[in-house]
mmCIF entry with sequence, helices, sheets and N, C-alpha, C, O atoms, coordinates in Angstrom:
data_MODEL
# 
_entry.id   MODEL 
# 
_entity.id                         1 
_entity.type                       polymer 
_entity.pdbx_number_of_molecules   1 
# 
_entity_poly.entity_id                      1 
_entity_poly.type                           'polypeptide(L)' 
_entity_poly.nstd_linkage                   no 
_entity_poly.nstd_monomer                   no 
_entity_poly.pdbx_seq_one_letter_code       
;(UNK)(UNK)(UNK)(UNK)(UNK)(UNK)(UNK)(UNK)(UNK)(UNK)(UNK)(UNK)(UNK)(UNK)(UNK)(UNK)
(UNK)(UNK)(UNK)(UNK)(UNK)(UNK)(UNK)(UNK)(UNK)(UNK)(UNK)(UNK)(UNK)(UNK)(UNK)(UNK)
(UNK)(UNK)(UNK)(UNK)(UNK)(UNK)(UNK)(UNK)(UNK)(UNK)(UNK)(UNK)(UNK)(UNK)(UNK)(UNK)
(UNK)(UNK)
;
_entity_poly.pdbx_seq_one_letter_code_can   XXXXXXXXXXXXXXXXXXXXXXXXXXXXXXXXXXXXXXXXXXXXXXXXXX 
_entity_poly.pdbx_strand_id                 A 
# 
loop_
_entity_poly_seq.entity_id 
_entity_poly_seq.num 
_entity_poly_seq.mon_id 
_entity_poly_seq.hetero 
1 1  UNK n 
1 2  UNK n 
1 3  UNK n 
1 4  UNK n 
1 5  UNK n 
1 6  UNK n 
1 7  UNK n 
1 8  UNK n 
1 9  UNK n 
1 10 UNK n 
1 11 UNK n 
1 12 UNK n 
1 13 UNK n 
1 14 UNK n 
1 15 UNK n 
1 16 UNK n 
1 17 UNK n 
1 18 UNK n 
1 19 UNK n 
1 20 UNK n 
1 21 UNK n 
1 22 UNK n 
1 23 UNK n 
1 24 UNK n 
1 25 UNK n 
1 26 UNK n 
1 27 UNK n 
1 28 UNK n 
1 29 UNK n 
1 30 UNK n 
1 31 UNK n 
1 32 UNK n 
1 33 UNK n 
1 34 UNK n 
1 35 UNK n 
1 36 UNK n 
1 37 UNK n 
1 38 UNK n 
1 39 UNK n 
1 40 UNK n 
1 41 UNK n 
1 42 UNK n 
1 43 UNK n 
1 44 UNK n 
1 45 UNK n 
1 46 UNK n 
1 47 UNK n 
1 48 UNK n 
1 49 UNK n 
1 50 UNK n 
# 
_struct_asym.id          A 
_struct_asym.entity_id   1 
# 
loop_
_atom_site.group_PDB 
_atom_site.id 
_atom_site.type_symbol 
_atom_site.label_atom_id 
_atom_site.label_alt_id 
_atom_site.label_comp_id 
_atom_site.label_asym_id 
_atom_site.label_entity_id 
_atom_site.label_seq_id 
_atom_site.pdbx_PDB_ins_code 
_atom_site.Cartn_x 
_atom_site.Cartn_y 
_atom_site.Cartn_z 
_atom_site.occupancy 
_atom_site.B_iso_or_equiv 
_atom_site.pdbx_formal_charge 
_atom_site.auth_seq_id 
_atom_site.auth_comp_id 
_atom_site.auth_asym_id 
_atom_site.auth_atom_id 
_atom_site.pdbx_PDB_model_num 
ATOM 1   N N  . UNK A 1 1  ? 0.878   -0.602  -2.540  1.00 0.00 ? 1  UNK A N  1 
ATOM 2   C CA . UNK A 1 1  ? 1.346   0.179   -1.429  1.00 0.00 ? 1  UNK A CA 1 
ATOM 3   C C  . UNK A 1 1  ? 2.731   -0.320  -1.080  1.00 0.00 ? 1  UNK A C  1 
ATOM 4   O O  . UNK A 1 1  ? 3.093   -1.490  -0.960  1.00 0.00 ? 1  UNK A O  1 
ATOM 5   N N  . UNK A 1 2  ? 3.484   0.870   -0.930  1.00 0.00 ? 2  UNK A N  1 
ATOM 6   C CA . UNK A 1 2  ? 4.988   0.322   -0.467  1.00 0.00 ? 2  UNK A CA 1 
ATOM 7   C C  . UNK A 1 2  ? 4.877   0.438   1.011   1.00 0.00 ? 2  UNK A C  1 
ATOM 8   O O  . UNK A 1 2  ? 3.954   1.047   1.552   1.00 0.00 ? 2  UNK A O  1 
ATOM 9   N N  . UNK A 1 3  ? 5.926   -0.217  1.713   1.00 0.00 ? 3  UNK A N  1 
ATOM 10  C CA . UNK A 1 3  ? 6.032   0.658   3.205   1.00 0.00 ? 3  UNK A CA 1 
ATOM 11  C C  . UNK A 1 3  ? 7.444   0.581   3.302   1.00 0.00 ? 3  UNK A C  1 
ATOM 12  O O  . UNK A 1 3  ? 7.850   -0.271  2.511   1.00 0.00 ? 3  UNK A O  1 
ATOM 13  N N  . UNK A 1 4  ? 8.586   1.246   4.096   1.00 0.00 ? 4  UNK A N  1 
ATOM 14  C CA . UNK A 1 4  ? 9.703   0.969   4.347   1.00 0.00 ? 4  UNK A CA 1 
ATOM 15  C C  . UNK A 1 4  ? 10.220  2.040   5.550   1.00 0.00 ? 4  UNK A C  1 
ATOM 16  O O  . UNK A 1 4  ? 9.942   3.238   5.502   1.00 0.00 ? 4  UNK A O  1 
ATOM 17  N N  . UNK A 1 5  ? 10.973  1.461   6.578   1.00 0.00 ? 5  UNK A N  1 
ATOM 18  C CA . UNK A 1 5  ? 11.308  2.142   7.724   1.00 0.00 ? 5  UNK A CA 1 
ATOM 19  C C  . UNK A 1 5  ? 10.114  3.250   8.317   1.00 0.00 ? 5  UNK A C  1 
ATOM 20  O O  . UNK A 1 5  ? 10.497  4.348   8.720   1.00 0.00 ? 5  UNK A O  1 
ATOM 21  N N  . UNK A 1 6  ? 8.497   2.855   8.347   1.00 0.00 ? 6  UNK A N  1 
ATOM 22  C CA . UNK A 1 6  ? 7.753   3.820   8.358   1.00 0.00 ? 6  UNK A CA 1 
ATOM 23  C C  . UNK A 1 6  ? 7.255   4.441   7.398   1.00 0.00 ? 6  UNK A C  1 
ATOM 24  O O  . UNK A 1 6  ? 6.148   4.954   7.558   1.00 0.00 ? 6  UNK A O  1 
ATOM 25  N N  . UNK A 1 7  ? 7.939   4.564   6.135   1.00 0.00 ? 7  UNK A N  1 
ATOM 26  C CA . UNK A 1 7  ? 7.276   5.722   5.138   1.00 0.00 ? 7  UNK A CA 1 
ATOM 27  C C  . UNK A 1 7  ? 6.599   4.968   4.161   1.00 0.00 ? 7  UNK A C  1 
ATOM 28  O O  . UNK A 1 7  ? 7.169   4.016   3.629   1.00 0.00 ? 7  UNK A O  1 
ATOM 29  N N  . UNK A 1 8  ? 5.489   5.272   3.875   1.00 0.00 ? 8  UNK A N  1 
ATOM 30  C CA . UNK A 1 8  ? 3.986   4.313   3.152   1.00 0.00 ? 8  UNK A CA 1 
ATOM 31  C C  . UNK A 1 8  ? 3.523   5.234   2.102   1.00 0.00 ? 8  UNK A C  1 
ATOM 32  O O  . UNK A 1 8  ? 2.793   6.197   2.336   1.00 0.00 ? 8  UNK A O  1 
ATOM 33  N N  . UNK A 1 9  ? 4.183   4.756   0.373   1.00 0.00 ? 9  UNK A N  1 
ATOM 34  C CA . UNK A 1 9  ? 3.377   4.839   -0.835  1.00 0.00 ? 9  UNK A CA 1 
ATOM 35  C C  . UNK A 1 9  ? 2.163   4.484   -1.228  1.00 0.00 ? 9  UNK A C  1 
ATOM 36  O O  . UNK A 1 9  ? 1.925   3.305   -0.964  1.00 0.00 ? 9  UNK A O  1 
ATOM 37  N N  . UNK A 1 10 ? 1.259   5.082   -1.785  1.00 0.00 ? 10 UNK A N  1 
ATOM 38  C CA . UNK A 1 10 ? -0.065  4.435   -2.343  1.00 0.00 ? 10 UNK A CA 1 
ATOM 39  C C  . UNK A 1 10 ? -0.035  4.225   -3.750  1.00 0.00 ? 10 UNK A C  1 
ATOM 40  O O  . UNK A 1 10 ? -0.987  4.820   -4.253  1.00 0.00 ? 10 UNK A O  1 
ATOM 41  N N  . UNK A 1 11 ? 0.600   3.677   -4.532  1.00 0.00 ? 11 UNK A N  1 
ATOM 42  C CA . UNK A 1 11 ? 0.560   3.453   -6.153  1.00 0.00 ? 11 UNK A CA 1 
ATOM 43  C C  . UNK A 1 11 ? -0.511  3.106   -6.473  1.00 0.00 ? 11 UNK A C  1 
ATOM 44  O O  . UNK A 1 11 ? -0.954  2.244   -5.713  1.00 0.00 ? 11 UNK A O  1 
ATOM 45  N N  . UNK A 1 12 ? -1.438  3.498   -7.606  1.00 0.00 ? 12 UNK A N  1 
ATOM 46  C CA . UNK A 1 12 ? -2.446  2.951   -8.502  1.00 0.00 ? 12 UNK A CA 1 
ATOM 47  C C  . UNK A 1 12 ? -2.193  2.860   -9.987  1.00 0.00 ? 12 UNK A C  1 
ATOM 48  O O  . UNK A 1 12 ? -2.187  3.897   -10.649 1.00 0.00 ? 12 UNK A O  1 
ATOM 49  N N  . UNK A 1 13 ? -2.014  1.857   -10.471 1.00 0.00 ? 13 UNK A N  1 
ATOM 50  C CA . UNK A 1 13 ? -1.262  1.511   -11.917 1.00 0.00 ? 13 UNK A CA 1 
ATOM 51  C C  . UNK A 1 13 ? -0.225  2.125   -12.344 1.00 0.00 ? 13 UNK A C  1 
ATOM 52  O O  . UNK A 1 13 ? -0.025  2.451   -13.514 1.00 0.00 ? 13 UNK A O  1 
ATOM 53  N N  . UNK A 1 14 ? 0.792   2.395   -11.017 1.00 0.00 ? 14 UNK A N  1 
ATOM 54  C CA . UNK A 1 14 ? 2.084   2.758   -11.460 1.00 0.00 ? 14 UNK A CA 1 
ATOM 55  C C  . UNK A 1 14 ? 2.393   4.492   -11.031 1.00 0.00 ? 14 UNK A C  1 
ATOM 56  O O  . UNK A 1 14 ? 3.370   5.220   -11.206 1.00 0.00 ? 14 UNK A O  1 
ATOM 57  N N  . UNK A 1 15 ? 1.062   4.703   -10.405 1.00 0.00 ? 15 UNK A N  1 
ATOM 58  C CA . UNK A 1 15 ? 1.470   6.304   -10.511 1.00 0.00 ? 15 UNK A CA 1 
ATOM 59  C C  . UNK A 1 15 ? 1.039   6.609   -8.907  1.00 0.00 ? 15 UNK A C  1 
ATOM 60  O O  . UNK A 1 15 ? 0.186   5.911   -8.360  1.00 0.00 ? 15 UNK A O  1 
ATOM 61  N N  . UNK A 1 16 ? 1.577   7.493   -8.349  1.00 0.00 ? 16 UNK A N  1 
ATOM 62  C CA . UNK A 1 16 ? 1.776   7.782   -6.951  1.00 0.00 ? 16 UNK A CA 1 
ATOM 63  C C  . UNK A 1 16 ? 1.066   7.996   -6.861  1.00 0.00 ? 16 UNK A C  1 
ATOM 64  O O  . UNK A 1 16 ? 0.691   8.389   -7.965  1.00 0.00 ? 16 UNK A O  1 
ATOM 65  N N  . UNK A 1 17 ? -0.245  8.143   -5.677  1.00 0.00 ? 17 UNK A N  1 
ATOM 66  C CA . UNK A 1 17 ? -1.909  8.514   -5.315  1.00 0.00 ? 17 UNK A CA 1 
ATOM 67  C C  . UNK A 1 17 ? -1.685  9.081   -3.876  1.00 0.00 ? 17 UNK A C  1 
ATOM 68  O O  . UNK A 1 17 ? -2.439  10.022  -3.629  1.00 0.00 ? 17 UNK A O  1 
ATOM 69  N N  . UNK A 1 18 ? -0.781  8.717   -2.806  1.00 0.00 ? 18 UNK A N  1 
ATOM 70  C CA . UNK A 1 18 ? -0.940  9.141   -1.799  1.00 0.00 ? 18 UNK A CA 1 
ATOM 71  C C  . UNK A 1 18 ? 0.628   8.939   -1.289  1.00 0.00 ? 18 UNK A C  1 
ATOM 72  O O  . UNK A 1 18 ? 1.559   8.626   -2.031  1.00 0.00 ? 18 UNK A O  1 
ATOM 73  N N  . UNK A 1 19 ? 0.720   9.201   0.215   1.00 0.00 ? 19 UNK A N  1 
ATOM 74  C CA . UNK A 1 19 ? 1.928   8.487   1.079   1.00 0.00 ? 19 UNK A CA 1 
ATOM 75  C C  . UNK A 1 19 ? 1.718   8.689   2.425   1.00 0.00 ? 19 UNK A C  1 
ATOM 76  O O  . UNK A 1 19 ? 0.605   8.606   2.945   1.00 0.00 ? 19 UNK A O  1 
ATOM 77  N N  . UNK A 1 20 ? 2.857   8.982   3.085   1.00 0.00 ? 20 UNK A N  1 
ATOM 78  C CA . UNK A 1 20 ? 2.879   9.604   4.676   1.00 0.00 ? 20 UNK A CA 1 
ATOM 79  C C  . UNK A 1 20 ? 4.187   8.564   5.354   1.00 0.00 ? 20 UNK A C  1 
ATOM 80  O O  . UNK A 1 20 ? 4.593   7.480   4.934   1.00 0.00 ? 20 UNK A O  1 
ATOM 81  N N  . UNK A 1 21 ? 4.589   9.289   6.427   1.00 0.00 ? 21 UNK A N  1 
ATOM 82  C CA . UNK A 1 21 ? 5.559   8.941   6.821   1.00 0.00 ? 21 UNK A CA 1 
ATOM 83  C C  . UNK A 1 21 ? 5.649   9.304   8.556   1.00 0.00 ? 21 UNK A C  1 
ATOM 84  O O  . UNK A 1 21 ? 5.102   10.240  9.138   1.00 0.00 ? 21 UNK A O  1 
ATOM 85  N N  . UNK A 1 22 ? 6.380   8.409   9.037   1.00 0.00 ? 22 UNK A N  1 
ATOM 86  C CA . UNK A 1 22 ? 6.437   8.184   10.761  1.00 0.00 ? 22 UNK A CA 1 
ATOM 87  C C  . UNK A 1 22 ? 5.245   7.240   11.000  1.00 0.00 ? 22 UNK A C  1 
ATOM 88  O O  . UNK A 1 22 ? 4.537   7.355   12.000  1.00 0.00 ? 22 UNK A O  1 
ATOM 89  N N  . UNK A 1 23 ? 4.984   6.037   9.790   1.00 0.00 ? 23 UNK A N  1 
ATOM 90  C CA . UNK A 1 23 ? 3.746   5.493   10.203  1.00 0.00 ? 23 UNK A CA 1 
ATOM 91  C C  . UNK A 1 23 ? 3.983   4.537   11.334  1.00 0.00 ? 23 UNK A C  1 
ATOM 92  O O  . UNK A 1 23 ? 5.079   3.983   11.427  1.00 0.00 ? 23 UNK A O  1 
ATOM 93  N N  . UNK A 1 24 ? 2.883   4.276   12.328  1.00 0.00 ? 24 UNK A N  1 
ATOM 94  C CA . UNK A 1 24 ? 3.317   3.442   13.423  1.00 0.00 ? 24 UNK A CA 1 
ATOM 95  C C  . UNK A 1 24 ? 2.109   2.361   12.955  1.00 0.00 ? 24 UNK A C  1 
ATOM 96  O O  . UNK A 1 24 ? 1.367   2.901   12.135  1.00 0.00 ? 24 UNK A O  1 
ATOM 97  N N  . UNK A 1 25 ? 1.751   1.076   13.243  1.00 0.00 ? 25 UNK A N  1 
ATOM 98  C CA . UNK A 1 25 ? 3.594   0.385   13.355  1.00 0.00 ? 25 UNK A CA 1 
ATOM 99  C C  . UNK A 1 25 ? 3.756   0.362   11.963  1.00 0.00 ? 25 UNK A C  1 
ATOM 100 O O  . UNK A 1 25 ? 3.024   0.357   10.974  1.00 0.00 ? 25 UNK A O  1 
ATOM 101 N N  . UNK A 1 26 ? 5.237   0.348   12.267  1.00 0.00 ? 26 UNK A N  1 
ATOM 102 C CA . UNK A 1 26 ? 6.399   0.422   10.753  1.00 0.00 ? 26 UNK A CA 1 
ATOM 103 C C  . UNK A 1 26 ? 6.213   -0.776  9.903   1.00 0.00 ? 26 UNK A C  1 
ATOM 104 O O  . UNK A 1 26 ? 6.525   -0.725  8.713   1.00 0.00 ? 26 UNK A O  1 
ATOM 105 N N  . UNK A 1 27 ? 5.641   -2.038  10.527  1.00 0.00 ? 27 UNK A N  1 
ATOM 106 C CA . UNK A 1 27 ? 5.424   -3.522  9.922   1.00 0.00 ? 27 UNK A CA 1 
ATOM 107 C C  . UNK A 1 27 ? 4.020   -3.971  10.390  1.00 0.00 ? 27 UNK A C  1 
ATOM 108 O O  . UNK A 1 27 ? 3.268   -3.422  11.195  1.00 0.00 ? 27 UNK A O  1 
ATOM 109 N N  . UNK A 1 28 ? 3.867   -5.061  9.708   1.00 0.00 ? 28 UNK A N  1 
ATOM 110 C CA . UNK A 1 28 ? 2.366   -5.319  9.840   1.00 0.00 ? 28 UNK A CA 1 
ATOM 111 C C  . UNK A 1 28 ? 1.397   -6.211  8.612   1.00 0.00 ? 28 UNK A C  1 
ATOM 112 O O  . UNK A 1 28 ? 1.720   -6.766  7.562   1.00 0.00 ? 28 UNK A O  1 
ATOM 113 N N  . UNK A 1 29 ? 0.472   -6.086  9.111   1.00 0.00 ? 29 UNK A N  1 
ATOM 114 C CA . UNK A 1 29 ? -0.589  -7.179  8.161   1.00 0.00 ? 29 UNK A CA 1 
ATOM 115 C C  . UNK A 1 29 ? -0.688  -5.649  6.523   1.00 0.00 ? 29 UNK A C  1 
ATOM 116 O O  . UNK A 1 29 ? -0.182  -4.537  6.371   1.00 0.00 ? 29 UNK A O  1 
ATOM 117 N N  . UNK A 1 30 ? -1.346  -6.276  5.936   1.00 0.00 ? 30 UNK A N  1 
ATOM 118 C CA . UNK A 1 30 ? -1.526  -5.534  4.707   1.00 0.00 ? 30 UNK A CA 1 
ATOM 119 C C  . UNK A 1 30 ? -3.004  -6.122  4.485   1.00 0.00 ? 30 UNK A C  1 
ATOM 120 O O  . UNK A 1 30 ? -3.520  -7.240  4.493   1.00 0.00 ? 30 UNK A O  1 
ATOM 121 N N  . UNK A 1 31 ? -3.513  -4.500  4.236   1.00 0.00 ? 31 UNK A N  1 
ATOM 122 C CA . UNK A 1 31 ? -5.039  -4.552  4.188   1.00 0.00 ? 31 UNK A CA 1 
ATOM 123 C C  . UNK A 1 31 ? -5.628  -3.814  2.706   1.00 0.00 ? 31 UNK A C  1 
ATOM 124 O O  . UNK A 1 31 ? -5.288  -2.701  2.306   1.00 0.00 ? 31 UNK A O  1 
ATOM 125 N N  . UNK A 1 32 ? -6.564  -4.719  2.047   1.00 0.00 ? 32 UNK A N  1 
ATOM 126 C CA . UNK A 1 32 ? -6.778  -3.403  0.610   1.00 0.00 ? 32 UNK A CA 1 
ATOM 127 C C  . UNK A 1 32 ? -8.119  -3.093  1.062   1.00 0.00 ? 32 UNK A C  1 
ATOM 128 O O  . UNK A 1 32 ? -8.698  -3.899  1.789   1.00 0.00 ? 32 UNK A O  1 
ATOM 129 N N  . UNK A 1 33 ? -8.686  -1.985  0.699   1.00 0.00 ? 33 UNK A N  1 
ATOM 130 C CA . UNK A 1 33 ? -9.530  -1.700  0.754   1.00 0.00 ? 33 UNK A CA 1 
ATOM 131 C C  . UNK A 1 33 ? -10.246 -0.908  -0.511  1.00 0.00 ? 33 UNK A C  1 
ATOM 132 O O  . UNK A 1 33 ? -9.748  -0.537  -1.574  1.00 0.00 ? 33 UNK A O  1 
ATOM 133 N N  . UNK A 1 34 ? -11.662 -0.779  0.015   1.00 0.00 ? 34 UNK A N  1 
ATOM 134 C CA . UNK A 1 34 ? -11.927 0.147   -1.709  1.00 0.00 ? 34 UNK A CA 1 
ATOM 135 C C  . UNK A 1 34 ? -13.287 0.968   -0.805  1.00 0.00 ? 34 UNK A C  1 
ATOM 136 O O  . UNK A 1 34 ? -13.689 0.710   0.330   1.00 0.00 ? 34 UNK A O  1 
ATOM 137 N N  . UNK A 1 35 ? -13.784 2.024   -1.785  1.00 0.00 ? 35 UNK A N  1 
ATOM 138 C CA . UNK A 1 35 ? -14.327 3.564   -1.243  1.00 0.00 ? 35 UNK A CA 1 
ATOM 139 C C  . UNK A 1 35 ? -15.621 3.452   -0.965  1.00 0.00 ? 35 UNK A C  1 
ATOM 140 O O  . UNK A 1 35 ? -16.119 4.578   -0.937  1.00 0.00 ? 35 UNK A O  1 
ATOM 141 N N  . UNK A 1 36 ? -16.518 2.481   -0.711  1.00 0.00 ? 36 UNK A N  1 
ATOM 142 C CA . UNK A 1 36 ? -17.907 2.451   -0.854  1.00 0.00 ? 36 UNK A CA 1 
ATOM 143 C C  . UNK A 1 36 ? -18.562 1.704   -2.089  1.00 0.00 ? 36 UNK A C  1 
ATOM 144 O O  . UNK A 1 36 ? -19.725 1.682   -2.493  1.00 0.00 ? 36 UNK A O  1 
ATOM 145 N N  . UNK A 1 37 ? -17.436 1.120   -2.532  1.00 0.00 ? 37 UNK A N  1 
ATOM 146 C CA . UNK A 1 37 ? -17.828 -0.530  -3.905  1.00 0.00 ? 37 UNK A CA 1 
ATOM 147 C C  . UNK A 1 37 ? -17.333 -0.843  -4.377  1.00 0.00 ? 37 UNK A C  1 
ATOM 148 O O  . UNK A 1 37 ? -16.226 -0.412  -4.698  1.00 0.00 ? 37 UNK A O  1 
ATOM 149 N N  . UNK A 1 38 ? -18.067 -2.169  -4.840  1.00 0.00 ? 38 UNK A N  1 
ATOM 150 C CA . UNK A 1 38 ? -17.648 -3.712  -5.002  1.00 0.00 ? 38 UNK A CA 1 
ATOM 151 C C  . UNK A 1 38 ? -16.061 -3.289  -5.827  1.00 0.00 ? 38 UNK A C  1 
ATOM 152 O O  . UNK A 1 38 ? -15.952 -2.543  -6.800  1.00 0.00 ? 38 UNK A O  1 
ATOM 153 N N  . UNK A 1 39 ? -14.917 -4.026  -5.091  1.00 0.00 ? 39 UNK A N  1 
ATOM 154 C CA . UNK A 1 39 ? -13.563 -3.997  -5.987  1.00 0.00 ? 39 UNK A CA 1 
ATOM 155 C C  . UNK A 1 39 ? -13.358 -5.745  -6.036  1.00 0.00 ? 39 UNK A C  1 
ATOM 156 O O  . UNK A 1 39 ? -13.672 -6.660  -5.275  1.00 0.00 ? 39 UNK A O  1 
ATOM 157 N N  . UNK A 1 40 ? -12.782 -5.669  -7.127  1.00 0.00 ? 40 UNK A N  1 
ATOM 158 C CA . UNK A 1 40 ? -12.634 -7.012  -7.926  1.00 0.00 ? 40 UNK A CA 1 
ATOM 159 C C  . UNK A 1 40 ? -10.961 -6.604  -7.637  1.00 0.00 ? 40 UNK A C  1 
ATOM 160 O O  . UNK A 1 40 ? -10.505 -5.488  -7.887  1.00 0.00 ? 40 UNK A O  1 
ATOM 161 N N  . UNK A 1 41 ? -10.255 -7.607  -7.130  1.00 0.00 ? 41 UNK A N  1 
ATOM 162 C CA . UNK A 1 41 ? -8.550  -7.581  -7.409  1.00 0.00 ? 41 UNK A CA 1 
ATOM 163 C C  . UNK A 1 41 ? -7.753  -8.684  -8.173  1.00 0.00 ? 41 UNK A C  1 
ATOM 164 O O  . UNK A 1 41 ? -8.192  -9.834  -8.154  1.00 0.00 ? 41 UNK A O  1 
ATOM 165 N N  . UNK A 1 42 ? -6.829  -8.448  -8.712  1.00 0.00 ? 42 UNK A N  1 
ATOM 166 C CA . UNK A 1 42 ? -5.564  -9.417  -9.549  1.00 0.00 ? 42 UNK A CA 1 
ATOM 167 C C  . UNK A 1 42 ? -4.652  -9.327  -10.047 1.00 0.00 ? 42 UNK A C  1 
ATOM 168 O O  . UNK A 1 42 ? -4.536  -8.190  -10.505 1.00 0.00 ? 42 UNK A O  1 
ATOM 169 N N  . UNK A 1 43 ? -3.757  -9.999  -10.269 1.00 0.00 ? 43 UNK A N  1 
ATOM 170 C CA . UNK A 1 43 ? -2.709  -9.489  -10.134 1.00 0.00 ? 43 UNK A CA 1 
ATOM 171 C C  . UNK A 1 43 ? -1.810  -9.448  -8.833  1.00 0.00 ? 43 UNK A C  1 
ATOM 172 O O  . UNK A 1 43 ? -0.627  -9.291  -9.137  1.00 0.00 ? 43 UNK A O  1 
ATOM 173 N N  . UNK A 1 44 ? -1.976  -9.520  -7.801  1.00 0.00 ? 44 UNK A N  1 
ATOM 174 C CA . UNK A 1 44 ? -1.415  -8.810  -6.800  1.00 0.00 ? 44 UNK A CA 1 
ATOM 175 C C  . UNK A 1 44 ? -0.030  -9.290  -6.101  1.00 0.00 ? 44 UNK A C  1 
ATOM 176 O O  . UNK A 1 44 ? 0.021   -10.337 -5.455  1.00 0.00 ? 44 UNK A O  1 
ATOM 177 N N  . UNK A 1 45 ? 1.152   -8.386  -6.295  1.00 0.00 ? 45 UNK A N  1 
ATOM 178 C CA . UNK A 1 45 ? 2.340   -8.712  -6.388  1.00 0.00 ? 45 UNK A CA 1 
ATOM 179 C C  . UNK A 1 45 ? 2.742   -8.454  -4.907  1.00 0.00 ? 45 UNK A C  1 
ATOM 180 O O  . UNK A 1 45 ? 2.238   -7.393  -4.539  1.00 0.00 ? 45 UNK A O  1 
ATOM 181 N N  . UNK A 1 46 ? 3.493   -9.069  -3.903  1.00 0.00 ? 46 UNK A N  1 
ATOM 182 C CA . UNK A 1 46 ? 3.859   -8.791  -2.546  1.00 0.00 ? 46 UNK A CA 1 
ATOM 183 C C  . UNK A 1 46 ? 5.197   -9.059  -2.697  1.00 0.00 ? 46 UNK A C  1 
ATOM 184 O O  . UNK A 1 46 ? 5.642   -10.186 -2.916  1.00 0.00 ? 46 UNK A O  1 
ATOM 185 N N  . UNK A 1 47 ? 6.049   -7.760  -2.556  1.00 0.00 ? 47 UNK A N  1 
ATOM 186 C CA . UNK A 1 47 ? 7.730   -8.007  -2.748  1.00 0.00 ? 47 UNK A CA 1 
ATOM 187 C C  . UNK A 1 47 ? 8.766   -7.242  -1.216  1.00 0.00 ? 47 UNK A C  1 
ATOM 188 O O  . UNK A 1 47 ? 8.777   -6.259  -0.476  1.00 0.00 ? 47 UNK A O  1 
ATOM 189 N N  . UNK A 1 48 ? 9.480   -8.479  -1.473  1.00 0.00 ? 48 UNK A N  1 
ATOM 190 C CA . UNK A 1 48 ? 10.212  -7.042  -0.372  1.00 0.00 ? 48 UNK A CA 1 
ATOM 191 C C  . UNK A 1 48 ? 11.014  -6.096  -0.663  1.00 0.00 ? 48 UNK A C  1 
ATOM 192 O O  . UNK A 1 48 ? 11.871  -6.138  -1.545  1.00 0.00 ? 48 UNK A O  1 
ATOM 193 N N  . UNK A 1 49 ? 10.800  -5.268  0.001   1.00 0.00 ? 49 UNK A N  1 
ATOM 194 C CA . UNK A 1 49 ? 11.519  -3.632  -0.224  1.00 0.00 ? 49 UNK A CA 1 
ATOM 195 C C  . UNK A 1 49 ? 13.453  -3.789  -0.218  1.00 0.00 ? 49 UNK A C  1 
ATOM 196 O O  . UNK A 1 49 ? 14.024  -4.374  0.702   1.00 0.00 ? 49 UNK A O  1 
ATOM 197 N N  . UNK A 1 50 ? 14.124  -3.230  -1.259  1.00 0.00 ? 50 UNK A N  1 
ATOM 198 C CA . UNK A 1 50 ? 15.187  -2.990  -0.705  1.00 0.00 ? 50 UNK A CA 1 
ATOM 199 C C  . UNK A 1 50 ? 15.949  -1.567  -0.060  1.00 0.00 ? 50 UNK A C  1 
ATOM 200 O O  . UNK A 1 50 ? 17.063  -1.644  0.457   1.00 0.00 ? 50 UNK A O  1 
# 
């Protein structure tokens, strides 16, 4: 997931899945979640936006 000035990407292996924009708040904790089961994660890269 990207976020920047408000506007929030959902990437899944590289390919766009969702977004939205005017998100409030604009900054914040980062949460993953998964749909009703067990997700295994790795890998997980946290960069800042330019």
């Amino acid at each position: 997931m990207q976020s920047l000035d408000g506007v929030v990407i959902v990437k899944l292996n590289g390919n766009k899945m969702n977004g939205g924009h005017d998100i409030e708040p604009a900054e914040g904790s980062i949460c993953l979640q998964s749909e009703g089961w067990p997700v295994f994660y790795r890998n997980i890269r946290i960069r800042d936006l330019d």
